[in-house]
FILOTOR-870924 format. One record per residue (C-alpha): x, y, z; residue in one letter; residue number from 1. Coordinates in nm, 3 decimals. Layout:
BEGIN
X;Y;Z;a;NUM
...
***
This chain:
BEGIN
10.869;12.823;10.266;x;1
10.930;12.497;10.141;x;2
10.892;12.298;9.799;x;3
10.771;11.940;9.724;x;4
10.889;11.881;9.361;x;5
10.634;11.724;9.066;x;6
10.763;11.404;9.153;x;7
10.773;11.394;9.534;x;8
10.380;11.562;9.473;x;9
10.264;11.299;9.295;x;10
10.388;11.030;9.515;x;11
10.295;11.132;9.826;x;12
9.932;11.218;9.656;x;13
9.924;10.850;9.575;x;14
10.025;10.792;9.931;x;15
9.794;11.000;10.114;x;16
9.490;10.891;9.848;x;17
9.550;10.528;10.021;x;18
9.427;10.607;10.323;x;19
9.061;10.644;10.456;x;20
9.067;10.975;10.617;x;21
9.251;11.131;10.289;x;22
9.090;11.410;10.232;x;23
9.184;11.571;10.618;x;24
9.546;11.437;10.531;x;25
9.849;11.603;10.480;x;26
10.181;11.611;10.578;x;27
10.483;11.713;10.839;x;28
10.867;11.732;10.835;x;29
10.965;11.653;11.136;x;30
11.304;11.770;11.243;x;31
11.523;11.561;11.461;x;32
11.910;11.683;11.559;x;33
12.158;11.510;11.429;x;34
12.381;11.539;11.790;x;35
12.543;11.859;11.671;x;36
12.297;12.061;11.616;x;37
12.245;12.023;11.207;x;38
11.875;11.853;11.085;x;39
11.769;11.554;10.926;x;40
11.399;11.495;10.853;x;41
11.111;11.241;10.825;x;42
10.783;11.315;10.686;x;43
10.503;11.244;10.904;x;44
10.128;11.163;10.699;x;45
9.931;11.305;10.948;x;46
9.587;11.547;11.013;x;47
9.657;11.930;11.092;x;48
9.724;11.984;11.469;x;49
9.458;12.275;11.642;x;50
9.792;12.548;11.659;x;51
9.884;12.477;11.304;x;52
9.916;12.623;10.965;x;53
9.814;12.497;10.632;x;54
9.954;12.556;10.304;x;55
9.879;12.415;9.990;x;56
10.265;12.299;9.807;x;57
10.205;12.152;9.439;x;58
9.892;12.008;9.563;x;59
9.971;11.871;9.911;x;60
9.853;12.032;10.240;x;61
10.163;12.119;10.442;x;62
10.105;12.162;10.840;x;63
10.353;12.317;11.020;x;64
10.349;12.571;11.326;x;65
10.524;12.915;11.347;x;66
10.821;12.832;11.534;x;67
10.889;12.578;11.318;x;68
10.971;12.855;11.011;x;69
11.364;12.925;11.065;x;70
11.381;12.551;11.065;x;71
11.219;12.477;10.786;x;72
11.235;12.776;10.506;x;73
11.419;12.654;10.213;x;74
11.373;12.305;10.258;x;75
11.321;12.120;9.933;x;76
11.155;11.729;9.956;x;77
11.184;11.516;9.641;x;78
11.110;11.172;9.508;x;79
11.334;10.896;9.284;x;80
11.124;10.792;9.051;x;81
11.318;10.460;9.012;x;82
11.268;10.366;9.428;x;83
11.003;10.606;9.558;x;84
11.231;10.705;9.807;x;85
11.176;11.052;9.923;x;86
11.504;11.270;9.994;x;87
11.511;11.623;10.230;x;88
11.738;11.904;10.130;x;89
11.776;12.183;10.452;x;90
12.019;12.458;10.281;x;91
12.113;12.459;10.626;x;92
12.509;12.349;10.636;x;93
12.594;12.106;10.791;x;94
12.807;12.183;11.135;x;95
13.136;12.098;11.092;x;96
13.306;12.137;11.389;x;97
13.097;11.854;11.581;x;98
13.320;11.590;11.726;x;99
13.071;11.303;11.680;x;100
13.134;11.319;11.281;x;101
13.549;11.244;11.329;x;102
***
């Protein structure tokens, strides 16, 4: 469904490891619109809701719920080494037609 390179792995492990409650932990992409329709993401540390599903990614427990599938298949999250930032690739293109982006 989705992949969470080495990198990105590693440092959200260290994240998650942080907190008290790690071991229940995992995380969530959580898509917002963009205003025309296309998806940007944030990841959400969080414990697994009662209606979700949990897979294991490169080490990390990944909740997400069936609806959310379409949305989310072929996502990709990485992590810069150099900042830590985190970056979300959707294969998804981008709408182009969408008056808010001219």
């Amino acid at each position: 469904m989705i992949t969470i390179t080495p990198t990105a792995a590693v440092r959200l492990a260290q994240m998650i490891a942080e907190e008290s409650d790690a071991q229940q932990l995992g995380i969530r992409l959580v898509p917002t619109t963009t205003g025309c329709g296309s998806y940007s993401y944030s990841i959400a540390i969080t414990e697994a809701d009662k209606h979700d599903i949990a897979q294991n990614i490169s080490g990390i427990h990944f909740f997400y719920q069936t609806h959310e599938i379409d949305k989310l298949s072929g996502t990709v999250i990485d992590c810069d080494p150099a900042t830590g930032r985190f970056s979300i690739f959707h294969p998804r293109p981008m709408q182009t037609d969408c008056s808010l982006t001219h």
